[in-house]
N, C-alpha and C positions, 0 to 999 in steps of 0.2 A: 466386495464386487459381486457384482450377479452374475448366475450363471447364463451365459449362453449372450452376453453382454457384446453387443454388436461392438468392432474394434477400434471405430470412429468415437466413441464414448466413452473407453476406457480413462482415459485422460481428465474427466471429468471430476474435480476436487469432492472430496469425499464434506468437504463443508456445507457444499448445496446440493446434494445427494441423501444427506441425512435430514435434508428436513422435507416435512410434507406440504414441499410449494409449488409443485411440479403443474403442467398444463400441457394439452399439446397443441398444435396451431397447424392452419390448413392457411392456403390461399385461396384468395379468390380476387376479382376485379372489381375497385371502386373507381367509381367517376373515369375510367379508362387506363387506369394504375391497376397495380398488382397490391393487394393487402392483406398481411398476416391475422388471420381470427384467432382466438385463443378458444380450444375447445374442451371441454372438461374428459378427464380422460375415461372411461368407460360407456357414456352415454353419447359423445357426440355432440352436446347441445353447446349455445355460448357459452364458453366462461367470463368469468367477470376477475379484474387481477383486484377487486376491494372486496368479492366474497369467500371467505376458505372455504365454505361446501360445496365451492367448484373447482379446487384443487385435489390433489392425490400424493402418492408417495411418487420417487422417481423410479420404483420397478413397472406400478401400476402402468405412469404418462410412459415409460420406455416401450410396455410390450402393447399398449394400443397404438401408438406410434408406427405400427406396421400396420394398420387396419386401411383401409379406405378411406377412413374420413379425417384419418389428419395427416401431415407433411412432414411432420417434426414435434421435438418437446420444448419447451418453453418454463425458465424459472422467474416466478412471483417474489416483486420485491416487498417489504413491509417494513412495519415500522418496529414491527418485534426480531428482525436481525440486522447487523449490522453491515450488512452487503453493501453496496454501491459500485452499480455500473456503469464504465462509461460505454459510449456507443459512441465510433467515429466511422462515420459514412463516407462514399466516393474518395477514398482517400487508396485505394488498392487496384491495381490493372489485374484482373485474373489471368489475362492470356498471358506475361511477362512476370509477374508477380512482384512490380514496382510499386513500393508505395510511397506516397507521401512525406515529406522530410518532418512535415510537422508531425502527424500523426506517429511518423519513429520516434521525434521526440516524447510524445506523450506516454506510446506506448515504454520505453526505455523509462522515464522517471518513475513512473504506476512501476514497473517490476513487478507483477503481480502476474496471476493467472489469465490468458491470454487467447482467443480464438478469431477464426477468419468466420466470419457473419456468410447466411445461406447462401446470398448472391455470390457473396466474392472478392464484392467490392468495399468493403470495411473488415472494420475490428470491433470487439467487443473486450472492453477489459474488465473485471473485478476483483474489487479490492474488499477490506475491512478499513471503516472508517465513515466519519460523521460530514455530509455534504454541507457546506457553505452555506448559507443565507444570499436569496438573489436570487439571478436568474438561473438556470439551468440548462440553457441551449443559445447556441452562437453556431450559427452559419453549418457547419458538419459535423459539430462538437456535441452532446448530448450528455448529461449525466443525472443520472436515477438513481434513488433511495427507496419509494415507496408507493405503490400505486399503479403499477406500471411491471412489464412482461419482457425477458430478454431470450429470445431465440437461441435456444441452445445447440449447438451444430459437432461440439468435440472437437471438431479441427484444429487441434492445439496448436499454437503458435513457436518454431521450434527458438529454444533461447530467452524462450519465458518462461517463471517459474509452474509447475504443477500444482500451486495452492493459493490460496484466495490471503493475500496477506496484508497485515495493518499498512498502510501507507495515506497517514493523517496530512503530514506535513506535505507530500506532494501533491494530496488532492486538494489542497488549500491554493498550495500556487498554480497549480492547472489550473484552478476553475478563474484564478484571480487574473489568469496571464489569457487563457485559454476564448473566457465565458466569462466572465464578469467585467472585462476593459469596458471604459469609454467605448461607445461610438464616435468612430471618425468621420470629421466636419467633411460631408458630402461624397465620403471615399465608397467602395465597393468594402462588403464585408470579404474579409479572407482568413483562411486563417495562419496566416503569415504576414499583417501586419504590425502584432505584438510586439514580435523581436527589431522592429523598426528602433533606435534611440538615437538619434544624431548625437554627435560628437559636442555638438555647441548647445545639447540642451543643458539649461542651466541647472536643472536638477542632479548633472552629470559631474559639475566642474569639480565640485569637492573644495577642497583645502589645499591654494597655489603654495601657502604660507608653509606644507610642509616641504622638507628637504632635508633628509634624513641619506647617506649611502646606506647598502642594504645593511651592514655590518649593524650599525648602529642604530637602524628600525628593530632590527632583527631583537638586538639586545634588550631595548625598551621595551617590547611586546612579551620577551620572558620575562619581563621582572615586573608587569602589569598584576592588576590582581585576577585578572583570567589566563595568568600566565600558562599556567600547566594545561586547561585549554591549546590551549596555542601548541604549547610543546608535543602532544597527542597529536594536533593533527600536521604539526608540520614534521613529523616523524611518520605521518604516512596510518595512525591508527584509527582505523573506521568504527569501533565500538562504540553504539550510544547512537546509530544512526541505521533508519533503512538500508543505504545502499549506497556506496562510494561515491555517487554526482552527488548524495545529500553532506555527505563529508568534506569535496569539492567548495560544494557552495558555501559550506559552514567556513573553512577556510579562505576562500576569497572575499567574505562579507568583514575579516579581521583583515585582511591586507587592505582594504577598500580605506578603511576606517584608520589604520598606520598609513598608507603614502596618501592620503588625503585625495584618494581615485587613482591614484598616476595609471592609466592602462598598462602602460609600458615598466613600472617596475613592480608591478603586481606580476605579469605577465613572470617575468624573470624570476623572482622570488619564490613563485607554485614550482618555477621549473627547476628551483633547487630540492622540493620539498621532497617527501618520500609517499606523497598521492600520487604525482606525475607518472602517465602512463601514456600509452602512444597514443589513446585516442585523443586527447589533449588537443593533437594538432589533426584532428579528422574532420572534414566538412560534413555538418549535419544537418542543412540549412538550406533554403531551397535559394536565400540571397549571398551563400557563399561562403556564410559566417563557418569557423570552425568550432568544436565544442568549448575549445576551451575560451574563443571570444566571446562568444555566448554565455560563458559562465561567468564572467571576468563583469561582462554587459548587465546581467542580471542583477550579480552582486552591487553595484557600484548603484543600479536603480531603487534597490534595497535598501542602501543605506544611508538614514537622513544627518548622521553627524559623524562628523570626523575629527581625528586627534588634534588638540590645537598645540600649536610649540609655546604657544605665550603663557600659557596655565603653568603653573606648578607642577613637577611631576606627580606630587602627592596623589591626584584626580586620577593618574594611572593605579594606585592600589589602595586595596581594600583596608588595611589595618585602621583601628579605631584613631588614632593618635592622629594620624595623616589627616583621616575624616572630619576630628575636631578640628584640627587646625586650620583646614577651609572652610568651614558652616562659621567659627569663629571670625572668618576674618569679612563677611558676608557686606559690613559697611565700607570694606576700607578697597577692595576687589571685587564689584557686585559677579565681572566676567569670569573671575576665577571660581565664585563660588556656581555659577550658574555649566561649567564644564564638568564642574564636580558631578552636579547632581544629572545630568546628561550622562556621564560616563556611570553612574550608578546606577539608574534608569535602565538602562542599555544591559550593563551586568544581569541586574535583578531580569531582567526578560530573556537574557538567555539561559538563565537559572531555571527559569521557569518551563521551558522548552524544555532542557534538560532533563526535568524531572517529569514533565508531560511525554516524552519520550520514553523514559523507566516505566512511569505508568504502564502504558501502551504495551512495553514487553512483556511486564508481570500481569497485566490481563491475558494476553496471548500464553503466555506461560500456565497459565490458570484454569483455563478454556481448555487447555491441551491435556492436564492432570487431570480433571474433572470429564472430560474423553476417555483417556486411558482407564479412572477406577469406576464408568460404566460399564466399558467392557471388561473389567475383569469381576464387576457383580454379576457380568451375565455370564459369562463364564463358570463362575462359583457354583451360579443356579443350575448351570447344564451340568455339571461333575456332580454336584447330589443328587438329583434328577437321576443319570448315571449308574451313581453307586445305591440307591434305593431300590433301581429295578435290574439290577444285579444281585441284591441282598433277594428280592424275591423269589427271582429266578434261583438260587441257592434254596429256597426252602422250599419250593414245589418240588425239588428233585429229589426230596429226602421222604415222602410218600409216593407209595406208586398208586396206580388204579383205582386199587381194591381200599383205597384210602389209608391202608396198612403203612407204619413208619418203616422208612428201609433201611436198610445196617450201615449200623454209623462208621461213621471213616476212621479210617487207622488213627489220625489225630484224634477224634475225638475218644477212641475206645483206650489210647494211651491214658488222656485224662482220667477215663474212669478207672483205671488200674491203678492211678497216682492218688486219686481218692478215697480206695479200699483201703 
């Protein structure tokens, strides 16, 4: 941290503090608006967020940032880190400090490092993570990888984390829920009508055909071949995921898939499990919705198959035998073998997740280590550095003036009596 480091900035992730992408930005009026310029820090002139010879370190943009000619500092996104910011606009009353139900949503799944934008009236979030293909702005939504300048203000968000952290899987579904939906046939954009899914969409109905009481869903879903999945998380175990709503959703996307959608005994069934927490039943919706119907709503849109009771249990687990014996019977039950390979499909991609998840940690993990043993190379250096002009200082003092040697120290004149 720097010294003399103003206290609004302290908050500031040492992630984008350490690299030299810093800018600072002034205002001014265009077209009868207000507009942030990006200014390079020591001269004052344009910056450009596509040249680095117009950025600085962040002590540089910090301590021009009190000059005259700029407002504030501003970080540079590119394409050599793995940042991505979102930016949600008009979504915050400054006088009241009410925001947005959506915008809590987004900001709450991101979990990431968090601030209130210069006006007042937004947020700024950033994460680590690779942005989507598509567009990149919808209505107040915004999200940034490379190109492009985020107003840094410090104003930390309180209940957000202090550091810039991987969150792959949620900037996937923000952008897809958020920023990348259809447009709606002649509606106003909002960003509240995502969470819209009527009851009667058919995308929603699932599988009438199942009808299982919980007991006996309950039972077939452990003894599936993602059973121990299952068991994890309906014991409440969040390991293997960013953040409990992504544990949440991981579990109701397997309930979706066992009561064949039922809202209502998915509902029940989360509220046996050991995720269930109060906010469950919290409205965080500007249409009313509570989180956990929300969640319940999401999963069920997520998932395009469901268990069918007519298949063989076989198609529930993995072992080789079961596997043959449905790809085997492929002339005689084309349906059965076609659930199999659905139910396998399904497997293999949460597998995949799984392991793109591990990834994700052990890079993070890696990043972190590869942190720690520069600072202790720099360290190393400053301690011999140190100990070298200590060893000097010891030997300038063993001549005086007259360049005469001066009398050796008790230690050393013992050695020479040890060596007579």
């Amino acid at each position: 941290m720097s010294d003399g480091l103003d206290d609004e900035y302290e908050s500031i992730p040492d992630a984008l503090r350490e690299r030299d992408q810093w800018v600072c930005w002034r205002e001014t009026e265009r077209d009868g608006k207000p507009t942030k310029i990006p200014v390079t820090p020591g001269t004052g002139a344009v910056a450009s967020a596509t040249d680095p010879e117009t950025w600085a370190s962040f002590g540089t943009a910090f301590a021009y940032s009190d000059t005259a000619n700029a407002d504030g500092i501003g970080f540079v996104f590119t394409d050599d880190d793995p940042i991505v910011g979102v930016d949600l606009d008009d979504c915050r009353a400054p006088e009241s400090g009410d925001v947005d139900d959506a915008a809590l949503d987004i900001i709450e799944r991101l979990d990431s490092y968090t601030e209130v934008s210069p006006s007042g009236t937004g947020f700024h979030v950033l994460i680590n993570g690779d942005l989507p293909d598509g567009r990149n702005r919808r209505g107040s939504v915004e999200l940034y990888d490379t190109a492009r300048f985020f107003t840094v203000t410090g104003n930390h968000v309180e209940r957000t984390p202090l550091r810039v952290a991987r969150r792959q899987d949620a900037l996937v579904a923000i952008h897809q829920e958020y920023v990348q939906r259809p447009d709606d046939d002649g509606g106003t954009e909002t960003q509240h009508q995502h969470t819209e899914t009527p009851q009667s969409d058919p995308a929603n109905v699932g599988n009438s055909d199942v009808d299982f009481d919980d007991e006996e869903l309950l039972e077939k879903a452990r003894n599936a071949s993602n059973g121990e999945k299952f068991e994890r998380l309906w014991n409440g175990t969040t390991s293997g995921y960013d953040s409990q709503s992504e544990a949440d959703m991981a579990l109701c996307c397997l309930l979706a898939f066992w009561t064949g959608g039922d809202r209502a005994q998915m509902d029940r069934l989360f509220r046996q499990s050991g995720l269930v927490r109060e906010k469950w039943d919290e409205v965080h919706y500007a249409d009313g919705s509570t989180y956990g119907e929300k969640t319940i709503e999401r999963a069920i849109a997520t998932t395009s198959e469901y268990y069918d009771p007519d298949a063989s249990d076989d198609t529930t687990h993995a072992d080789s035998d079961s596997s043959a014996a449905t790809i085997d019977s492929d002339d005689e039950d084309p349906e059965r073998s076609r659930a199999y390979l659905i139910e396998k499909n399904r497997l293999l991609t949460e597998r995949v997740d799984e392991l793109e998840t591990l990834l994700a940690q052990k890079d993070e993990r890696i990043e972190t280590l590869e942190t720690a043993l520069a600072e202790l190379a720099d360290d190393h250096a400053v301690r011999n550095q140190t100990a070298e002009q200590s060893q000097d200082a010891q030997t300038d003092t063993t001549s005086d003036s007259n360049g005469e040697t001066a009398p050796a120290s008790l230690w050393e004149r013992i050695l020479s009596r040890r060596s007579e």
